[in-house]
C-alpha positions as CSV (number, residue, x, y, z in Angstrom):
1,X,0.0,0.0,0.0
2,X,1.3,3.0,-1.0
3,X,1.7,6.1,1.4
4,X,-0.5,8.4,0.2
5,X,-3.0,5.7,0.2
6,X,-2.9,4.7,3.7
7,X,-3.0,8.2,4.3
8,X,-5.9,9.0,2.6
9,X,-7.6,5.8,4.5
10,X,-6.5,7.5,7.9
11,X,-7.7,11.0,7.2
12,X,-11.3,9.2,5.8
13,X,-11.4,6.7,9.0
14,X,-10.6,9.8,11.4
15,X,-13.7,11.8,9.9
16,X,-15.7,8.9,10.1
17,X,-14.9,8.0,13.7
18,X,-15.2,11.6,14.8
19,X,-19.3,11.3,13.4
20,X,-19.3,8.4,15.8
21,X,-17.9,9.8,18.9
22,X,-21.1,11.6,19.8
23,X,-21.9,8.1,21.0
24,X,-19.2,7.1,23.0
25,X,-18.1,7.4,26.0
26,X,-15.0,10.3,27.6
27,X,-12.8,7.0,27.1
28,X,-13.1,6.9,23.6
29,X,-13.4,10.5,22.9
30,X,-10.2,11.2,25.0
31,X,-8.4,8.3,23.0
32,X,-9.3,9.7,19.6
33,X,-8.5,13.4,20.4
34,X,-4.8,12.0,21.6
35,X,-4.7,10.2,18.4
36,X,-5.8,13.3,16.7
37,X,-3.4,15.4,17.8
38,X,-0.9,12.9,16.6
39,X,-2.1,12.5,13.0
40,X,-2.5,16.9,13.2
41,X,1.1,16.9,14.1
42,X,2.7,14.1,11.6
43,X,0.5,15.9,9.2
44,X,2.3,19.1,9.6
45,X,5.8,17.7,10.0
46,X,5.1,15.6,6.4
47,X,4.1,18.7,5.2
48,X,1.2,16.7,3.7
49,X,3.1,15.7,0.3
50,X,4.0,11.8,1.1
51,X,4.7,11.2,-2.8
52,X,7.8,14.0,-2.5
53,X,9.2,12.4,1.0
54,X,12.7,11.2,0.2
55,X,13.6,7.5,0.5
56,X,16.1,8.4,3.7
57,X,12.6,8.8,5.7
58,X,10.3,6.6,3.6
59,X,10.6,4.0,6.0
60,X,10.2,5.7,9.3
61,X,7.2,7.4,7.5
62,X,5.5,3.8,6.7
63,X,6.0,2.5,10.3
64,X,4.7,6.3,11.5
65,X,1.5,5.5,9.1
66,X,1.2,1.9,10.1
67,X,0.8,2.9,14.2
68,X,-1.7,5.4,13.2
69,X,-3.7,3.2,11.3
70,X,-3.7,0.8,14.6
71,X,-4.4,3.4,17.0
72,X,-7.0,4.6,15.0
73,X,-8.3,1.2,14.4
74,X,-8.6,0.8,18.1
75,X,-10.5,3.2,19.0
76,X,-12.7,2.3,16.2
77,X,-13.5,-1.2,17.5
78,X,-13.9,0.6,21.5
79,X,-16.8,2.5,19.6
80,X,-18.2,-0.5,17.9
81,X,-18.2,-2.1,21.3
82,X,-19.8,0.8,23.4
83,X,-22.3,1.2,20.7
């Protein structure tokens, strides 16, 4: 999967979850708006053009992506569960 894919699928699952959050519980809500703030801030350091990172940090910007994408999955499946 390609960065700016994953990306993409982060940014859309974020929105999504944030619809949902009305919902849940101050657990939930306080663990998406710490994984917020996370995806705010890799956003600005990225500068959000993936496709121009060079390959020095291409790496450390899949693994950043990857624990995103499982934070963010988590506190997905703690809404699905409280819902």
């Amino acid at each position: 999967m390609t960065e700016r894919k994953l990306w993409n699928e982060i940014l859309a699952a974020r929105d999504e979850t944030r619809l949902q959050l009305h919902l849940a519980g101050m657990e939930a809500k306080e663990a998406f708006d710490k994984l917020d703030r996370r995806i705010e801030a890799f956003a600005n350091k990225a500068g959000l053009e993936l496709e121009k990172l060079g390959d020095e940090i291409a790496d450390e910007t899949e693994l950043t992506l990857a624990e995103l994408r499982a934070d963010l999955n988590d506190v997905r499946a703690r809404l699905k569960t409280k819902s």
